[in-house]
gemmi code that builds the backbone of each chain (N, CA, C; Angstrom):
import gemmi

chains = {
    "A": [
        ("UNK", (-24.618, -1.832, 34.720), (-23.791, -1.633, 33.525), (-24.647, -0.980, 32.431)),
        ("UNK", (-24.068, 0.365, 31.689), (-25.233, 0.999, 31.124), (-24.575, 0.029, 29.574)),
        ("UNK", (-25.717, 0.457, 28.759), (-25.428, -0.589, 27.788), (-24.722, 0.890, 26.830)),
        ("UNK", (-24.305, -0.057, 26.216), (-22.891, 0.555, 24.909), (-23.488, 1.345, 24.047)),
        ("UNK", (-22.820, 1.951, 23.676), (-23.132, 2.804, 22.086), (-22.667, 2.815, 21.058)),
        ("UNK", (-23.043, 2.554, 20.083), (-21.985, 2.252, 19.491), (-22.013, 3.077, 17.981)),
        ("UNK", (-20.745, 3.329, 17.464), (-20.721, 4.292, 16.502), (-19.750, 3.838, 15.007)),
        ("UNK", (-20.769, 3.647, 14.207), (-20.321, 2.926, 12.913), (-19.604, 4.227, 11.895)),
        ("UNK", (-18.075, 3.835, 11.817), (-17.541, 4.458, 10.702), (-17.821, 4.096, 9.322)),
        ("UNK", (-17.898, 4.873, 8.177), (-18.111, 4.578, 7.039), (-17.202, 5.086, 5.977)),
        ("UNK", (-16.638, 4.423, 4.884), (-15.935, 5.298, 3.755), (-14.859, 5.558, 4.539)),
        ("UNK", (-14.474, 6.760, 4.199), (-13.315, 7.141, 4.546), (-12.713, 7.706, 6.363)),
        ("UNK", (-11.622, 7.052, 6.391), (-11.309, 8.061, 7.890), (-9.611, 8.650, 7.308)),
        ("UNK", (-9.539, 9.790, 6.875), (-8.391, 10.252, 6.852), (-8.485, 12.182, 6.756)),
        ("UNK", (-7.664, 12.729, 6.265), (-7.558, 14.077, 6.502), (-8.749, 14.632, 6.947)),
        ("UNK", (-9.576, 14.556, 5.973), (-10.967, 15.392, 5.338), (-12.213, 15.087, 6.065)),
        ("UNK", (-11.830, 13.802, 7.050), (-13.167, 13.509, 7.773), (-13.068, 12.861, 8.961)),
        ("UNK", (-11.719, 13.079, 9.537), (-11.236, 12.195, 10.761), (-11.930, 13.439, 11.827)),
        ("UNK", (-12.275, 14.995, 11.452), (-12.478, 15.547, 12.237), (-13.995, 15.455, 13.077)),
        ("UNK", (-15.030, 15.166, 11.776), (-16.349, 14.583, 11.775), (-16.473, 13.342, 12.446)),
        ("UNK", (-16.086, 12.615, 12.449), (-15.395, 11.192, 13.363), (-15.356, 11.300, 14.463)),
        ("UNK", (-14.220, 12.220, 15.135), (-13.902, 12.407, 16.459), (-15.113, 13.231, 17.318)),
        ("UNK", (-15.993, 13.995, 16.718), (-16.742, 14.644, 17.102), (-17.867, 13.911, 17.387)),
        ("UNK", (-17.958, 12.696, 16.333), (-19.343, 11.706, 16.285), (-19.051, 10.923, 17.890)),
        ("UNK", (-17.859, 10.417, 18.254), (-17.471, 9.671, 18.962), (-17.378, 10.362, 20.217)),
        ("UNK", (-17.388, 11.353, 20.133), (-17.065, 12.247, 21.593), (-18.532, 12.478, 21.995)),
        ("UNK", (-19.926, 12.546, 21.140), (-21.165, 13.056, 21.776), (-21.766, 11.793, 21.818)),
        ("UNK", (-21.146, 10.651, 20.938), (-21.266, 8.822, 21.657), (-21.298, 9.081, 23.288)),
        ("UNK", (-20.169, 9.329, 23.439), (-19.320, 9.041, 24.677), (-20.096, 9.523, 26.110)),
        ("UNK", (-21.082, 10.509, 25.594), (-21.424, 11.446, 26.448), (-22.860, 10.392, 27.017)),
        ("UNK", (-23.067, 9.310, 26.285), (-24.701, 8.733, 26.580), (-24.271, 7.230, 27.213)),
        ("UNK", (-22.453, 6.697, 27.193), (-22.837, 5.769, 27.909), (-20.879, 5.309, 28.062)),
        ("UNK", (-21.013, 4.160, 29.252), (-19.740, 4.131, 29.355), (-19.141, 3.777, 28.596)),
        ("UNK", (-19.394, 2.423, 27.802), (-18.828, 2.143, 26.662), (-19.531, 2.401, 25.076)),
        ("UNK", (-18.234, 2.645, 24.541), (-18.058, 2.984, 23.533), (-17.710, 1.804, 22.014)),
        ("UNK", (-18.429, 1.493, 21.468), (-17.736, 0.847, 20.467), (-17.697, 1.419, 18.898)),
        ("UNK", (-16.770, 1.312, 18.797), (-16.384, 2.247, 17.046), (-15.864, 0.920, 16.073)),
        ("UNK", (-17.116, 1.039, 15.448), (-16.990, 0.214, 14.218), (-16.274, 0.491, 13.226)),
        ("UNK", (-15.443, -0.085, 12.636), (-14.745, 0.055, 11.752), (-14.341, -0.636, 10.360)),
        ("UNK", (-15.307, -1.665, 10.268), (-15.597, -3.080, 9.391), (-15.592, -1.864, 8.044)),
        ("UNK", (-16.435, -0.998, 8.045), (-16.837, -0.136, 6.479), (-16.127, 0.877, 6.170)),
        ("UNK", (-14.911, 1.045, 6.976), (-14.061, 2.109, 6.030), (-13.340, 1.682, 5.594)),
        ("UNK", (-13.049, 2.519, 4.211), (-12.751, 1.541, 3.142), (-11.342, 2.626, 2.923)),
        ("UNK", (-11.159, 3.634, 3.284), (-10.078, 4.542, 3.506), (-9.383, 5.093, 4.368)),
        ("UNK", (-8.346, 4.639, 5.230), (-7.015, 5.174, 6.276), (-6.142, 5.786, 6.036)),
        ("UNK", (-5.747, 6.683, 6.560), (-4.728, 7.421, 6.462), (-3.787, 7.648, 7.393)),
        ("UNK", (-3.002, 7.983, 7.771), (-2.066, 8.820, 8.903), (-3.007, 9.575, 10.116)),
        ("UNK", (-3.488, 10.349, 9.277), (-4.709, 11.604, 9.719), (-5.033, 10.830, 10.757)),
        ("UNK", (-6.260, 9.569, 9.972), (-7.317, 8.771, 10.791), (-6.802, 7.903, 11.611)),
        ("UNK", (-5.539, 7.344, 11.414), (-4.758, 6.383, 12.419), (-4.889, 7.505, 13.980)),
        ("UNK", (-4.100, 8.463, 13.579), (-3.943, 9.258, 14.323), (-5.065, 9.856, 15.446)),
        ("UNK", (-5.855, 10.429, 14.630), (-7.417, 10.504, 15.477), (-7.819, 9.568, 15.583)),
        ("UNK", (-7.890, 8.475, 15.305), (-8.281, 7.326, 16.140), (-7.781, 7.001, 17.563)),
        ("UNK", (-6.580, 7.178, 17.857), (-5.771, 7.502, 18.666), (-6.222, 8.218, 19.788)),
        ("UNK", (-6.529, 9.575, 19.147), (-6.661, 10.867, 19.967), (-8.197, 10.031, 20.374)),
        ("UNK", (-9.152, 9.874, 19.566), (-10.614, 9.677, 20.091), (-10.366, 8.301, 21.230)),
        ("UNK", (-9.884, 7.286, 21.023), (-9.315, 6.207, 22.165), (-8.875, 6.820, 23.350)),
        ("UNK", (-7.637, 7.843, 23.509), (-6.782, 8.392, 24.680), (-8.124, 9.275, 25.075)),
        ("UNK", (-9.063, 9.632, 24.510), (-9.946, 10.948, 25.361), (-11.265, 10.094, 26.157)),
        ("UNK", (-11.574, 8.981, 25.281), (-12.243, 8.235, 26.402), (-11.792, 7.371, 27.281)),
        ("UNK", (-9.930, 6.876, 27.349), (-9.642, 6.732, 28.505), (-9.386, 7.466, 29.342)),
        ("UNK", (-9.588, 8.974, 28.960), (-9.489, 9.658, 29.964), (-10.612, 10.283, 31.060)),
        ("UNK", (-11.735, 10.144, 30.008), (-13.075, 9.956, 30.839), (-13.313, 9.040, 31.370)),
        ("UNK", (-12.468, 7.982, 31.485), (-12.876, 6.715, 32.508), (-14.193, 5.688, 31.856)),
        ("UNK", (-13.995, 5.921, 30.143), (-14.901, 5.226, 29.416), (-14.600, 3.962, 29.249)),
        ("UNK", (-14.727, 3.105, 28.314), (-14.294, 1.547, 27.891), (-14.478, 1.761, 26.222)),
        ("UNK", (-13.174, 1.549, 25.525), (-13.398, 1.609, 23.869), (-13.370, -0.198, 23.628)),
        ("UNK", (-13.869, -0.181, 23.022), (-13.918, -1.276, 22.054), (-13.764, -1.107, 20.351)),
        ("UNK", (-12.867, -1.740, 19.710), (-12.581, -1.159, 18.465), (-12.674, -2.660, 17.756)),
        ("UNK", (-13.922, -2.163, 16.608), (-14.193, -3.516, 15.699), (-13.516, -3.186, 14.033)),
        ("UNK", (-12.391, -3.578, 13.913), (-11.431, -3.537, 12.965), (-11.179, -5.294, 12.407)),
        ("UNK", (-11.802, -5.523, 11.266), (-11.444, -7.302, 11.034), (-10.337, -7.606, 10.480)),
        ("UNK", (-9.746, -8.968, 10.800), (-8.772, -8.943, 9.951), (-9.176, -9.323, 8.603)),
        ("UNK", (-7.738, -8.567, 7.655), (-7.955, -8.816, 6.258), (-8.294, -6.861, 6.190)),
        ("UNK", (-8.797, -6.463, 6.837), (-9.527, -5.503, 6.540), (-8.069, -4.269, 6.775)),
        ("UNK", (-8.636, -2.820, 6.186), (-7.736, -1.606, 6.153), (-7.007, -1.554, 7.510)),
        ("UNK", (-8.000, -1.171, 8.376), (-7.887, -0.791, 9.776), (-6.717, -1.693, 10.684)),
        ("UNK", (-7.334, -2.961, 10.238), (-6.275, -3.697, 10.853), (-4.801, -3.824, 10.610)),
        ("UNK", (-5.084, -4.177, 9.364), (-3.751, -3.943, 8.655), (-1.938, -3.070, 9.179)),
        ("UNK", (-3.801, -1.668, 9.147), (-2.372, -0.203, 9.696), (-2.060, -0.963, 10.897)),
        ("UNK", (-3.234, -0.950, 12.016), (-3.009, -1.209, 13.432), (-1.953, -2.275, 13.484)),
        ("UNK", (-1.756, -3.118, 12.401), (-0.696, -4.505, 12.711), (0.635, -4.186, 12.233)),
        ("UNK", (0.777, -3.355, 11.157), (2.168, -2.496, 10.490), (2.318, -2.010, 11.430)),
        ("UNK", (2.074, -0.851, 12.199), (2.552, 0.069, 12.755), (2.570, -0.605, 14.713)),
        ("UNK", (2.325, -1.857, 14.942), (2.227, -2.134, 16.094), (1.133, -1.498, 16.905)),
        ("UNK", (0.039, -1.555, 16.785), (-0.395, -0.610, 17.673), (-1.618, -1.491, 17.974)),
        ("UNK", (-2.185, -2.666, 17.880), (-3.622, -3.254, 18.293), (-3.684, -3.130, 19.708)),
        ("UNK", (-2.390, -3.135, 20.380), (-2.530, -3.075, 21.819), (-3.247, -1.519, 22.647)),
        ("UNK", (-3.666, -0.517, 21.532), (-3.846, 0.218, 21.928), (-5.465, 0.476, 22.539)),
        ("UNK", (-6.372, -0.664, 21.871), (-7.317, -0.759, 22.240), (-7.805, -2.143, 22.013)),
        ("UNK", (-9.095, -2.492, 22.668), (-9.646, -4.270, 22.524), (-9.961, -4.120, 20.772)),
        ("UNK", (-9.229, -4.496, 20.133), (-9.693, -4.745, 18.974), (-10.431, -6.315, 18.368)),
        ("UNK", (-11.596, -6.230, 18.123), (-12.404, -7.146, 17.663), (-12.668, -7.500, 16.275)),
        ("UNK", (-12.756, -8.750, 15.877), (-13.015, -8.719, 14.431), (-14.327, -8.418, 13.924)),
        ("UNK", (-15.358, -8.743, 15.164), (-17.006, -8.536, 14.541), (-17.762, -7.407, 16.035)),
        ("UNK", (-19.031, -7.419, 15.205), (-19.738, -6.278, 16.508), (-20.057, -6.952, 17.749)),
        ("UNK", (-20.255, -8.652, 17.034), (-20.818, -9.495, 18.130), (-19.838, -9.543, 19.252)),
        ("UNK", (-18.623, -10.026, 18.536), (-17.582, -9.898, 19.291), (-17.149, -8.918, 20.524)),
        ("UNK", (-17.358, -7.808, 19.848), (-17.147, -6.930, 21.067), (-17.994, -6.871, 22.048)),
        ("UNK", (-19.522, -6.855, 21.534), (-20.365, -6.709, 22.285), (-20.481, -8.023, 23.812)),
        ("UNK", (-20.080, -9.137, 22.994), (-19.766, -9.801, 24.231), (-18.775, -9.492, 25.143)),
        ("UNK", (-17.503, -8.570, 24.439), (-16.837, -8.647, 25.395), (-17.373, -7.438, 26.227)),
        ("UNK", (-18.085, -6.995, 25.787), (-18.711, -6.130, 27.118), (-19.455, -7.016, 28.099)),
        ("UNK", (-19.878, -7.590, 27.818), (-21.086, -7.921, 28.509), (-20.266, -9.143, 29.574)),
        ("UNK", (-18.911, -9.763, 29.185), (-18.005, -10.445, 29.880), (-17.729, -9.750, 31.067)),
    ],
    "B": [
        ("UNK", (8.269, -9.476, -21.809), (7.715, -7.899, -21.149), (7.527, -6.839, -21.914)),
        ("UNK", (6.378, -6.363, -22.357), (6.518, -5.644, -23.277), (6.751, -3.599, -22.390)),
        ("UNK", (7.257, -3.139, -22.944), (7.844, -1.828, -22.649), (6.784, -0.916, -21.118)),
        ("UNK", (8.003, -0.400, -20.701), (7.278, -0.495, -19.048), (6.308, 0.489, -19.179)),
        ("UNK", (5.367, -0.122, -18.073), (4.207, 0.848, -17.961), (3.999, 1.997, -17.522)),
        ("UNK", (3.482, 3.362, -17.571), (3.997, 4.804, -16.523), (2.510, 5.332, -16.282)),
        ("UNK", (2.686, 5.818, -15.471), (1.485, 6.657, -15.303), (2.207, 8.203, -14.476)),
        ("UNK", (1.510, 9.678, -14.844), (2.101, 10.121, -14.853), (0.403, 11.109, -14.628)),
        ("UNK", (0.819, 12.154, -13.019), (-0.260, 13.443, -12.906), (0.085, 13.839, -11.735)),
        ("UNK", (-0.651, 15.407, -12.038), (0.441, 16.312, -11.208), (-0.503, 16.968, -10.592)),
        ("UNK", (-0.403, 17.232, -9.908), (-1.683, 17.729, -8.533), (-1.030, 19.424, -7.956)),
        ("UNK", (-1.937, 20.230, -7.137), (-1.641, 20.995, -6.680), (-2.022, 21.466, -5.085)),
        ("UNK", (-2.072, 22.469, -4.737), (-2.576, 22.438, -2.875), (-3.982, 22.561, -3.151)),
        ("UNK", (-4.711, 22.091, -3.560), (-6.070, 21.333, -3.324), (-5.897, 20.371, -2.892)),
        ("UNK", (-6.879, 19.960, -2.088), (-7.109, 18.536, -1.552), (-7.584, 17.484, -2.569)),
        ("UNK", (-8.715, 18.644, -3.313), (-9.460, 17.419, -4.012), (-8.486, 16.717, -5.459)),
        ("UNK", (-7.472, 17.285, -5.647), (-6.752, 16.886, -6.714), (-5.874, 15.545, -5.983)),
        ("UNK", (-5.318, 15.578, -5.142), (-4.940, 14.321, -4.333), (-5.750, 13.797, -4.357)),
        ("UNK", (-7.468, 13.355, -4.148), (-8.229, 12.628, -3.862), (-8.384, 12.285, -5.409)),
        ("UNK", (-8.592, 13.052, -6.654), (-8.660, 12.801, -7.684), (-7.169, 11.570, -8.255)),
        ("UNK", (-6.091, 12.259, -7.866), (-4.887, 11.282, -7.988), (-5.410, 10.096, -7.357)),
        ("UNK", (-5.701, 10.082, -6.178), (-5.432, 8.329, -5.773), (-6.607, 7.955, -6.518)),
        ("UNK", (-7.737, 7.975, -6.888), (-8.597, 7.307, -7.660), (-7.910, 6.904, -8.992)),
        ("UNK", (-7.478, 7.707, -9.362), (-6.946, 7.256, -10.600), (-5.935, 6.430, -10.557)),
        ("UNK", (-4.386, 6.693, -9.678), (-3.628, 5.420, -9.268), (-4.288, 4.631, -8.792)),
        ("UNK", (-4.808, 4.383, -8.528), (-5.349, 2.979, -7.748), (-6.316, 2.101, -9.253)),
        ("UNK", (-6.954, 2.742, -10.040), (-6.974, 2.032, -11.358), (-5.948, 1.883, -12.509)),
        ("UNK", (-5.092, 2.443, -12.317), (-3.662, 2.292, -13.062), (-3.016, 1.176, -12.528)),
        ("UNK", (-3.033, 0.892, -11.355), (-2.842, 0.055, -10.341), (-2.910, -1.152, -10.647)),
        ("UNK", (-4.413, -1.267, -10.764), (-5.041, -2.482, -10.665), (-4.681, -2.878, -12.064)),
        ("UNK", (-4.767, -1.953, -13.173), (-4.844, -2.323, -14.677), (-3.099, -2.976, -15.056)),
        ("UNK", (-2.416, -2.652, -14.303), (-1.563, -2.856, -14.580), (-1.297, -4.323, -13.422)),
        ("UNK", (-1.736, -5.009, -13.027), (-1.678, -6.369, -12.349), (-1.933, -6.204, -11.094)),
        ("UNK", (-1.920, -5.508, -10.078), (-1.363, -5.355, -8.564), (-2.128, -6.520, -8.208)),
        ("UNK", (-2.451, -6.737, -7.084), (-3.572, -7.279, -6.546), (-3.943, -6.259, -5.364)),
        ("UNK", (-5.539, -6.949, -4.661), (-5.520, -5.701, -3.959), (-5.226, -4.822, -2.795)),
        ("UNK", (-4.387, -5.797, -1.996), (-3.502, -5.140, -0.954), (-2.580, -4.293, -1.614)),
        ("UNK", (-1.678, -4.554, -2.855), (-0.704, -4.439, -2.870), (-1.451, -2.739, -3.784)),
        ("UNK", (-2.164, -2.937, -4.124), (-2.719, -1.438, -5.113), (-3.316, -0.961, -3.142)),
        ("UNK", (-4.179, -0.868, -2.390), (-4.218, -0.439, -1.308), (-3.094, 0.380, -0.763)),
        ("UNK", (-2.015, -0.645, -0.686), (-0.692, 0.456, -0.026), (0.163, 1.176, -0.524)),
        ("UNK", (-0.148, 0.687, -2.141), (0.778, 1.363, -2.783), (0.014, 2.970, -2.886)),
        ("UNK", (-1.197, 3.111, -3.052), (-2.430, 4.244, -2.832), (-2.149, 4.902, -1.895)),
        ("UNK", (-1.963, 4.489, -0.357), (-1.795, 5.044, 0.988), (0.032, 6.271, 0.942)),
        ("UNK", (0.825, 4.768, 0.765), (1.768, 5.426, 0.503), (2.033, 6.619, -0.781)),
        ("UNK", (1.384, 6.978, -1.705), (1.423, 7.554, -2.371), (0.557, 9.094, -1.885)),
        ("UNK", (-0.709, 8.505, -1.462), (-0.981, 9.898, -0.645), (-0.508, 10.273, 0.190)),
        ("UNK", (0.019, 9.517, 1.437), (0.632, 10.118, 2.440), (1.921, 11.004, 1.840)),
        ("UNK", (2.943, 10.749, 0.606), (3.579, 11.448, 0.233), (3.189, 12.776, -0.438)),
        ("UNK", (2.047, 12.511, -1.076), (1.602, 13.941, -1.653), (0.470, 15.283, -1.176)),
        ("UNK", (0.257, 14.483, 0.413), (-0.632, 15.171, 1.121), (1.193, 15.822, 1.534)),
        ("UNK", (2.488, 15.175, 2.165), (3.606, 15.659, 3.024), (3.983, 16.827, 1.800)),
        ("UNK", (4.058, 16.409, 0.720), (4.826, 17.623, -0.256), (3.903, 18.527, -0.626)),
        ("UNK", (2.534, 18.884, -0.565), (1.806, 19.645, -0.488), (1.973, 20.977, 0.942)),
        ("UNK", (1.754, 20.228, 1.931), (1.839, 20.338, 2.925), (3.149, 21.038, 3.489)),
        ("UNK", (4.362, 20.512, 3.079), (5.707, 21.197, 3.534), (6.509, 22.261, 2.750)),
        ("UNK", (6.157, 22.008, 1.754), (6.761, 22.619, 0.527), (6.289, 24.070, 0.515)),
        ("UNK", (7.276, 24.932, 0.230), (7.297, 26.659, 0.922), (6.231, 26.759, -0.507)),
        ("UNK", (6.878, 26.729, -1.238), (6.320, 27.068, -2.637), (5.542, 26.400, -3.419)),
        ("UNK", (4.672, 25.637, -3.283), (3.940, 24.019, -4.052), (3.395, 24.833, -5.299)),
        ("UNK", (3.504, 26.287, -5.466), (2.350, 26.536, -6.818), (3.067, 26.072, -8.114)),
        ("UNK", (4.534, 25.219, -8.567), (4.788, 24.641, -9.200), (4.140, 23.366, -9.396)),
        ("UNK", (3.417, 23.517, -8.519), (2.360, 21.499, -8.277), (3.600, 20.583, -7.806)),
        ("UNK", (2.811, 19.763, -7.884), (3.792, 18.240, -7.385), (3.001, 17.691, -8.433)),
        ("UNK", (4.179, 16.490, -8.967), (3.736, 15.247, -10.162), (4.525, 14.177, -9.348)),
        ("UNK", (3.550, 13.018, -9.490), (4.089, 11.797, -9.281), (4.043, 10.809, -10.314)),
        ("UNK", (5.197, 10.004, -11.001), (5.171, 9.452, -11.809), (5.264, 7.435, -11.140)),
        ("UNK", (4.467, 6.800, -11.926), (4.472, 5.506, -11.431), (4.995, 4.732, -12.349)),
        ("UNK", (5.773, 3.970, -12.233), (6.349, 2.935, -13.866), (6.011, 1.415, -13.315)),
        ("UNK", (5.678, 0.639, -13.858), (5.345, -0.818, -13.496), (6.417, -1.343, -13.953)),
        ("UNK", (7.664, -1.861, -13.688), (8.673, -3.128, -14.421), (8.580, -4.492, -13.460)),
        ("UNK", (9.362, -5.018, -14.079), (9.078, -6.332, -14.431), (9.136, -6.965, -12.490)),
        ("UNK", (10.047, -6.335, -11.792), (9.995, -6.398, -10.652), (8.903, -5.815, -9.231)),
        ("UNK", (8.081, -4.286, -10.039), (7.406, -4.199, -9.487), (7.125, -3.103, -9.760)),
        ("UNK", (6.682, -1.713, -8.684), (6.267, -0.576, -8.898), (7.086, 0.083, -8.341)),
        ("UNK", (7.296, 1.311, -9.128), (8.396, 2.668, -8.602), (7.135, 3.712, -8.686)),
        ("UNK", (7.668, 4.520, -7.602), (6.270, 5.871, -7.608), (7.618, 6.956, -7.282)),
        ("UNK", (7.292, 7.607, -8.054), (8.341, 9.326, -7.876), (7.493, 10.181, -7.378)),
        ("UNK", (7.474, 10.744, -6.605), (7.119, 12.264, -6.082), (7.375, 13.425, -5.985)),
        ("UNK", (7.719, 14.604, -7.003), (8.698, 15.347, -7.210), (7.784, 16.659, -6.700)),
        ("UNK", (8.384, 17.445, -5.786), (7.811, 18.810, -6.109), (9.016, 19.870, -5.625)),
        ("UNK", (8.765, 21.423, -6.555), (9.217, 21.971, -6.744), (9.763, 22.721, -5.508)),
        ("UNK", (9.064, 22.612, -4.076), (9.363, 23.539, -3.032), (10.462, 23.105, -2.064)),
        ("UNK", (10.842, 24.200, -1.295), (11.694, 23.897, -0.386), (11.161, 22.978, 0.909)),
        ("UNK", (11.869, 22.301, 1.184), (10.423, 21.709, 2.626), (10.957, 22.326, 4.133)),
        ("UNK", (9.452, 22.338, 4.870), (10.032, 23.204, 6.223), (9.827, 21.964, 6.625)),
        ("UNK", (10.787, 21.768, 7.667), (10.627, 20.452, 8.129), (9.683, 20.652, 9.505)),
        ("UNK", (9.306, 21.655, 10.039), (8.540, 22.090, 10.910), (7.584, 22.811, 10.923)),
        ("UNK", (7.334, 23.089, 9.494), (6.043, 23.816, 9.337), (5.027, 23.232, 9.686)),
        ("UNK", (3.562, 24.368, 9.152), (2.519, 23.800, 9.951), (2.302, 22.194, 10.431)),
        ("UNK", (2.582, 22.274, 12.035), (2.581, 21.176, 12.470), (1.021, 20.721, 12.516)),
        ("UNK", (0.779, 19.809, 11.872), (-0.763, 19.146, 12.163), (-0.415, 17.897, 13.193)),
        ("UNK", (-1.370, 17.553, 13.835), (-1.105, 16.528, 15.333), (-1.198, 15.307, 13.917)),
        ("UNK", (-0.024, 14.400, 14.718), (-0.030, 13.077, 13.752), (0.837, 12.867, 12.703)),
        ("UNK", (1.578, 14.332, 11.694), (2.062, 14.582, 11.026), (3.553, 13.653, 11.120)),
        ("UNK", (3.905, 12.745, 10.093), (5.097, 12.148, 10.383), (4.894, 11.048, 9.994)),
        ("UNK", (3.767, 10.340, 11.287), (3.471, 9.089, 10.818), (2.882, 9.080, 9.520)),
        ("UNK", (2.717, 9.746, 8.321), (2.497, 9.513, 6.991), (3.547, 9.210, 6.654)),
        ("UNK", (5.045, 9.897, 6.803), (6.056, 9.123, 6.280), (6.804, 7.632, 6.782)),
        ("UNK", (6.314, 7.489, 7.701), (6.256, 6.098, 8.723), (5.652, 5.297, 8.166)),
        ("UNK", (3.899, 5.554, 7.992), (3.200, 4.617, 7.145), (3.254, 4.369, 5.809)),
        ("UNK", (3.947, 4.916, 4.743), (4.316, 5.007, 3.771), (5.389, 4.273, 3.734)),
        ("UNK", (6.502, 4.568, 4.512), (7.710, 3.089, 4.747), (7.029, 1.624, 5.204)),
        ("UNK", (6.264, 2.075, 5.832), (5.982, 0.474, 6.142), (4.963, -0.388, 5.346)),
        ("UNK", (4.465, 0.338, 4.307), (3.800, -0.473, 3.441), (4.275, -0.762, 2.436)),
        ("UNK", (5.304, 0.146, 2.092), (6.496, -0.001, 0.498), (7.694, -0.683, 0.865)),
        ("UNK", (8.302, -1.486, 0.110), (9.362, -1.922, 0.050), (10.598, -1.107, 0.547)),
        ("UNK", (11.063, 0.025, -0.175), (12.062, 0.708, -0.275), (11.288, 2.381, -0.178)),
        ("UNK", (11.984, 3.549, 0.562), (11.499, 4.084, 0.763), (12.763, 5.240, 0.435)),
        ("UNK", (13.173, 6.441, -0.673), (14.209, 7.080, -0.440), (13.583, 8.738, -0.613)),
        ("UNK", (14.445, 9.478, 0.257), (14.017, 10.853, 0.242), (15.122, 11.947, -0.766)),
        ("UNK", (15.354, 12.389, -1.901), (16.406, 12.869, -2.042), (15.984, 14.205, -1.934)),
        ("UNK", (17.169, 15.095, -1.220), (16.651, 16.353, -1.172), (18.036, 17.768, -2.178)),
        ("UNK", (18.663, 16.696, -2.530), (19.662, 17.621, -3.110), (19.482, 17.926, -4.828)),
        ("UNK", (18.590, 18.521, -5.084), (18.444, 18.865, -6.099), (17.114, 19.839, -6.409)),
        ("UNK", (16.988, 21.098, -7.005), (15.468, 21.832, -6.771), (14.250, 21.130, -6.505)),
        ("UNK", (14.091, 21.219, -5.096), (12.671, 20.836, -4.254), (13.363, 19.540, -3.727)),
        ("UNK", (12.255, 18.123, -3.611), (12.341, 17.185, -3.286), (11.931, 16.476, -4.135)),
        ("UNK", (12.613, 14.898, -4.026), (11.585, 14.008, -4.773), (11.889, 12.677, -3.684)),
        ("UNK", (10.688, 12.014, -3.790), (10.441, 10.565, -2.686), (10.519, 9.768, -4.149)),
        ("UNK", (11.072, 8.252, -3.900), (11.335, 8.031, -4.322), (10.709, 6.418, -4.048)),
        ("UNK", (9.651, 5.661, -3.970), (9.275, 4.266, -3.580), (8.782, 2.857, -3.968)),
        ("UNK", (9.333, 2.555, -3.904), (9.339, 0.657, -4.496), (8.463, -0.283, -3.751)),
        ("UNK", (7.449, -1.073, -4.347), (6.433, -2.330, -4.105), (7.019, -3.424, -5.220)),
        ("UNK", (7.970, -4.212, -4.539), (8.200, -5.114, -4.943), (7.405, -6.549, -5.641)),
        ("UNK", (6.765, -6.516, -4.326), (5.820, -7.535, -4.651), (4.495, -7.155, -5.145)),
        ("UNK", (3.701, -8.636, -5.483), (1.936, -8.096, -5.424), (1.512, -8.075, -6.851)),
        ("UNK", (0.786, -9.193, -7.304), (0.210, -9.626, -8.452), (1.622, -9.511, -9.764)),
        ("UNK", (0.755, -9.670, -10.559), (1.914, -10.271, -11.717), (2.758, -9.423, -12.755)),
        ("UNK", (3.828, -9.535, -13.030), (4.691, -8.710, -13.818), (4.023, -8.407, -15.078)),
    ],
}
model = gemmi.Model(1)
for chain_id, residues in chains.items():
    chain = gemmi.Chain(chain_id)
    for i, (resn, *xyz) in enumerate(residues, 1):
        res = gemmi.Residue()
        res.name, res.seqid = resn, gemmi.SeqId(i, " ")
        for name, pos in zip(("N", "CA", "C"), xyz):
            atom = gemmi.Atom()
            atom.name, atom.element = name, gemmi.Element(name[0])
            atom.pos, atom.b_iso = gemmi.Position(*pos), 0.0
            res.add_atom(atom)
        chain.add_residue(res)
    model.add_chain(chain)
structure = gemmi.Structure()
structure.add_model(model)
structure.setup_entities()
């Protein structure tokens, strides 16, 4: 099992920087199977970033990767993901530890 | 209650003037009671509307203004701009769910389109004190 990589969002994920994001996460992707995208420090969501979040999730299940998505509750991320129904779209975790075990499960 | 509160600025197809707007709603926001979920979505929903009327509107060089009033029940945000909207113009991937996420964080959500341009029209009922 190669060990994870993991890639901390910061500030904002919406129009202006969801593209910088997806790009960070895609040359993640390239050094190991799993993937974890932190998400505890953005402090800004949008449509945009919901969205490419999305797109960056569907492209490493399509490489046959493993996402792990650390979104807490209380926090932005979650929030959208719980309005709009969508946590099922990836393992969403409240902490890094968290996920990281669930890799290692 | 003393006489309702407004806040009132008008942006154009720059980006950075939207980014300048929500900083500033979001301390109008707060100054005026919200708490801070409720200033959070009311922020989201407000950009997602003025990134869509930027964005759709044939003609935006009239700008878009959004006006916010605080009463006693809660927050109204207007979004008025001057253009026609393509409802299919430049499609960006994702495009939509801003008006999706914007309903689902506001109370009341209305689009009127019969009158020069558009105006959105949205209510936060709840969320810190009158």
């Amino acid at each position: 099992m190669s060990r994870p990589v993991l890639v901390e969002i910061v500030g904002g994920l919406d129009l202006s920087t969801v593209w910088r994001w997806e790009a960070e996460v895609s040359k993640a992707a390239s050094a190991s199977r799993t993937v974890v995208v932190d998400l505890s420090r953005v402090d800004f969501v949008d449509s945009a970033g919901v969205h490419g979040l999305f797109r960056m999730l569907a492209s490493l299940h399509a490489q046959g990767k493993r996402a792990l998505v650390v979104a807490p509750h209380g926090g932005r991320v979650r929030r959208l993901l719980e309005i709009l129904e969508l946590q099922s779209l990836a393992w969403v975790c409240d902490t890094r530890e968290e996920a990281l075990d669930a890799h290692a499960a | 209650m003393q006489e309702t509160a407004t806040f009132s600025y008008t942006i154009d197809d720059r980006l950075e003037t939207i980014f300048e707007l929500r900083i500033a709603l979001r301390r109008w926001l707060a100054d005026v009671g919200l708490d801070r979920e409720a200033v959070d979505d009311v922020a989201l929903a407000a950009w997602e509307v003025c990134v869509n009327a930027v964005e759709h509107a044939v003609e935006p060089r009239g700008g878009v203004t959004l006006v916010a009033s605080r009463t006693r029940v809660g927050v109204r945000i207007a979004v008025h701009d001057c253009g026609t909207w393509r409802e299919r113009a430049a499609q960006r991937p994702g495009r939509g769910l801003g008006l999706r996420l914007a309903t689902a964080v506001m109370d009341r959500v209305s689009i009127l389109r019969d009158r020069p341009g558009t105006e959105v029209v949205m209510w936060r009922f709840t969320g810190g004190r009158a």
